[in-house]
N, C-alpha and C positions, 0 to 999 in steps of 0.2 A: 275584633277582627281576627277572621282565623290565618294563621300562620301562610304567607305566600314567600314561592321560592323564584318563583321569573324574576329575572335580571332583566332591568328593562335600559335601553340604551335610550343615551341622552345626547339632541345635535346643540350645543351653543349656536345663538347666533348673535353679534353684534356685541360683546364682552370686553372688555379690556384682558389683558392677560393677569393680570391680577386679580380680578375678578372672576375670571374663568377657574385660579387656580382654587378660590376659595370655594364656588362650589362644586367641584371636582373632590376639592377634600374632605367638605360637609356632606355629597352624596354618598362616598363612599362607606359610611359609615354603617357599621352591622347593626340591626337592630332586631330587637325580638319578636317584632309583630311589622306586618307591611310588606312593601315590594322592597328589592335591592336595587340601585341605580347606580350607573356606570356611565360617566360624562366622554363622548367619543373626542379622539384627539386630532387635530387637523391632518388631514390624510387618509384616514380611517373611511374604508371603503364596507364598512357596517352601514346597512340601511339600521335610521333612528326609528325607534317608536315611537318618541314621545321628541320636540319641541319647544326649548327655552330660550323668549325672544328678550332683547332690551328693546322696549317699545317705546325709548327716547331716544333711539339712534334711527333716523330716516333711511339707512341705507339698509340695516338690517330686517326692516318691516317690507321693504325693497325686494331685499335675497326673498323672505318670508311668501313676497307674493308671488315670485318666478318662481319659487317649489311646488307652491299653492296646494301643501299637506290635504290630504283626504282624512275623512272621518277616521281612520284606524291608527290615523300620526296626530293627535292632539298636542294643543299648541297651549302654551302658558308666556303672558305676556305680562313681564316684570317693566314696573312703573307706569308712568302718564303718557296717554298718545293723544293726539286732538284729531283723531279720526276714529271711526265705530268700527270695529272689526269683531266678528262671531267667534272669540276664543276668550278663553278665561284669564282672569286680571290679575295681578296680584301687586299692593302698592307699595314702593320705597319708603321705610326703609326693610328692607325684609326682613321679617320672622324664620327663622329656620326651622322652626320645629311644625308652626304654621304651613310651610311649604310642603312639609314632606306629608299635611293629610290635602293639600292640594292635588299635589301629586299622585296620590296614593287614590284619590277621588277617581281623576280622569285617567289612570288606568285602570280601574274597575269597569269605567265604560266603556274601555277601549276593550277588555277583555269582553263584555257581554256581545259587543258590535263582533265581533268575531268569531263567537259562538254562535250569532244567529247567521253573519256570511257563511261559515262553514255548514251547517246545517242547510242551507239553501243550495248550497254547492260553489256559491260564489266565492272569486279569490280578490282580494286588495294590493290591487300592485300598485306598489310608490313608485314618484316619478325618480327617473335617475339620469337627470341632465347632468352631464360631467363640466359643463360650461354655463355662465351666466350670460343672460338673457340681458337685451338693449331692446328698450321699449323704442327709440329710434334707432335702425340696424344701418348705419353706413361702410358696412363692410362690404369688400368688393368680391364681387359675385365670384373671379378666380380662385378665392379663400375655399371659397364652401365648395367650387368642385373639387379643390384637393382634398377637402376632409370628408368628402364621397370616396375617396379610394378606400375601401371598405376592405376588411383583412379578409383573404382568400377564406369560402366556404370551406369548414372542415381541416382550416390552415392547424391546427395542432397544438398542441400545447406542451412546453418543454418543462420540467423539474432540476430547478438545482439544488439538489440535498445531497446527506452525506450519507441516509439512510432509503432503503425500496421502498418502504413503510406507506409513505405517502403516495409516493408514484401510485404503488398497487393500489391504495386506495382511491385515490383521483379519475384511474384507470377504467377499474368496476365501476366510478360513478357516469363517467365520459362510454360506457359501452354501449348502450342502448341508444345513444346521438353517432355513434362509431365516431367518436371522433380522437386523433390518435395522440397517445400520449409516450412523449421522451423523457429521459432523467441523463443526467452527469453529477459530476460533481468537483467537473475540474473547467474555470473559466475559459480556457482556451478552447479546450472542446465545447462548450456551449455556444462560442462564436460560429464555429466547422457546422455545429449539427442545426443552427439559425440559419447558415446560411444556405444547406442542402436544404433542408425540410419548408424553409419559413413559415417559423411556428407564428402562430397569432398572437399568443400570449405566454410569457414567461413568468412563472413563479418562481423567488429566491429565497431559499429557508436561510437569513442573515448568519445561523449560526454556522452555516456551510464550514469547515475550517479552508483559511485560504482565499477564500472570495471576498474582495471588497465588492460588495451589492450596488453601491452607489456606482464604482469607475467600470462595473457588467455593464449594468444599466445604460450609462452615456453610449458602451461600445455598439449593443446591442441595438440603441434606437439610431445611431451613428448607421449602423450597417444596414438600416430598414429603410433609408430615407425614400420618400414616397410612397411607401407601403405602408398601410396601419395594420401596427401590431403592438401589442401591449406588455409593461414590463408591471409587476407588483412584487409587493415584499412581505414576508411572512415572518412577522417576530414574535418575540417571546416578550413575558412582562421586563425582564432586563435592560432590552433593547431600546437605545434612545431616538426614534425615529424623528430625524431633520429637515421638515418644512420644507425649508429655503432651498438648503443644498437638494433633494431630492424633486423639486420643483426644477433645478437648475439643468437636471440631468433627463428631465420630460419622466422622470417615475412615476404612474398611474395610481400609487397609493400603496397602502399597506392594510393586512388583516393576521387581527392578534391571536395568537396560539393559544391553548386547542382550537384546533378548526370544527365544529357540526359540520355536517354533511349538510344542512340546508343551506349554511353561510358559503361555503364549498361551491356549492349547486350555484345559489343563485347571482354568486361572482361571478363563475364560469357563464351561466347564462346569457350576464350582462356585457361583457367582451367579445363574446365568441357571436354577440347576436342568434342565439338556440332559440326555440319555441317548443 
C-alpha cells in the first residue's frame, strides 16, 4: 500500500471510557504505511468519517440508527449483535493490528465513493442532528415552538481572540454570505457588543488571556434567553475540554486548532443555517 496522508476522524459510540481511552491511544499511532486516525472527543463538533460501534450495547446501535451514516461515513461494528445490520463486523476480542487493515479497507472505499460523487458533481452531506431522536416523541409541542426561535438571518458572528488573524480570516470566509463578523478580546465587551449586535454565534479562542470561556459562555447564553444563538470553543491540543461542566453552561462544543477553512465553512454553515 502506497503511502496515505488523510487523517481520518473517528466518532466512538457506545464505549466505556476505558475503552475509549485505549483506542484513542492505539489509533493514534504513526505508522509507515496506511491512513492516520484520530478518535473525536465528546464535544467535538468535527463531522466523523468513519464510525466505531459496540454492537453489544443496544443503545449505541440505537444513536447508530438516529444518525443513520450514509455511504461516505462507514461504520465498523465491534463484537456480536443478534440483529443483521449492512456494515462491517469485527469480533471480541479485538486484534489491533487486524483493525487497522479493517480500517484501512473501508476507507479505501470510502475514498473511491467520493471520487466518483465528486466527479458526478454530487456532494455527501452527513446528518447533523445536534439532539437525539425518541422513536416515541412525548414532548410537548410548546418545546419545539421554542426551539423554532431560530437565530436572527445574517445575526453575525462574534470573535474572542487575542489576535485579528482569525477574525480576518473568518471575515473573507463569511464575505460572499455578507454576513458580519466582530472580535474583542476583553469579556465584558463581548457581553456590550452580544447585546447591541446579537450575534448568532460566538467563537472563543480558550487561550484568550483573561477569559474564562466556560463563565462567557453561561453569561452569554444567560443574556440570549429565548433567542437562539450559539456559543463554541476553540482549542488547542493543551486544552482540557470539560464535558460536564461545558454541557452545564449550554456550550455548543468545541473545534481543535488548526482550523481548515472547510472545518471553518462548514461549522459556520451549520449554526448560522447558510446554504
Amino acid at each position: 500500500m502506497s503511502q496515505k496522508s488523510p487523517t481520518i476522524a473517528i466518532r466512538l459510540i457506545g464505549f466505556l471510557p476505558k475503552e475509549e481511552d485505549t483506542f484513542s491511544s492505539v489509533l493514534a499511532v504513526l505508522r509507515e504505511k496506511g491512513y492516520r486516525y484520530l478518535c473525536l472527543k465528546d464535544g467535538s463538533l468535527q463531522d466523523p468519517d468513519l464510525f466505531i460501534v459496540n454492537a453489544e450495547d443496544i443503545k449505541a446501535l440505537a444513536t447508530l440508527s438516529d444518525i443513520n451514516p450514509g455511504s461516505a461515513q462507514p461504520v465498523l461494528l465491534i463484537g456480536k449483535t443478534k440483529v443483521s445490520l449492512p456494515y462491517a463486523v469485527m469480533p471480541r476480542p479485538i486484534r489491533w493490528r487486524k483493525l487497522f487493515d479493517v480500517l484501512d479497507e473501508l476507507v479505501d472505499e470510502r475514498q473511491l465513493l467520493l471520487t466518483t460523487l465528486s466527479a458526478y458533481g454530487e456532494v455527501a452531506v452527513p446528518e447533523r442532528r445536534r439532539r437525539e431522536r425518541l422513536d416515541l416523541d412525548l414532548t410537548d409541542p410548546s418545546v419545539y415552538q421554542k426551539m423554532r426561535n431560530s437565530a436572527p438571518p445574517r445575526g453575525g458572528i462574534l470573535i474572542i481572540d487575542k489576535d485579528m488573524r482569525f477574525r480576518d480570516y473568518v471575515a473573507a470566509i463569511m464575505d460572499r454570505y455578507r454576513v458580519p463578523v466582530g472580535m474583542t478580546n476583553d469579556a465584558e465587551n463581548a457581553l456590550a457588543l452580544d447585546a447591541e449586535y446579537k450575534y448568532a454565534l460566538t467563537m472563543i479562542n480558550t487561550s484568550t488571556p483573561d477569559i474564562d470561556p466556560y463563565g462567557l459562555c453561561r453569561l452569554l447564553k444567560a443574556q440570549n434567553q429565548g433567542r437562539k444563538t450559539s456559543v463554541i470553543f476553540l482549542i488547542d491540543k493543551t486544552y482540557v475540554y470539560n464535558q460536564d461542566f461545558a454541557l452545564s453552561v449550554n456550550c455548543d462544543g468545541f473545534l481543535n486548532k488548526p482550523l481548515s477553512r472547510k472545518l471553518v465553512l462548514s461549522t459556520i454553515k451549520k449554526f448560522l443555517q447558510l446554504t
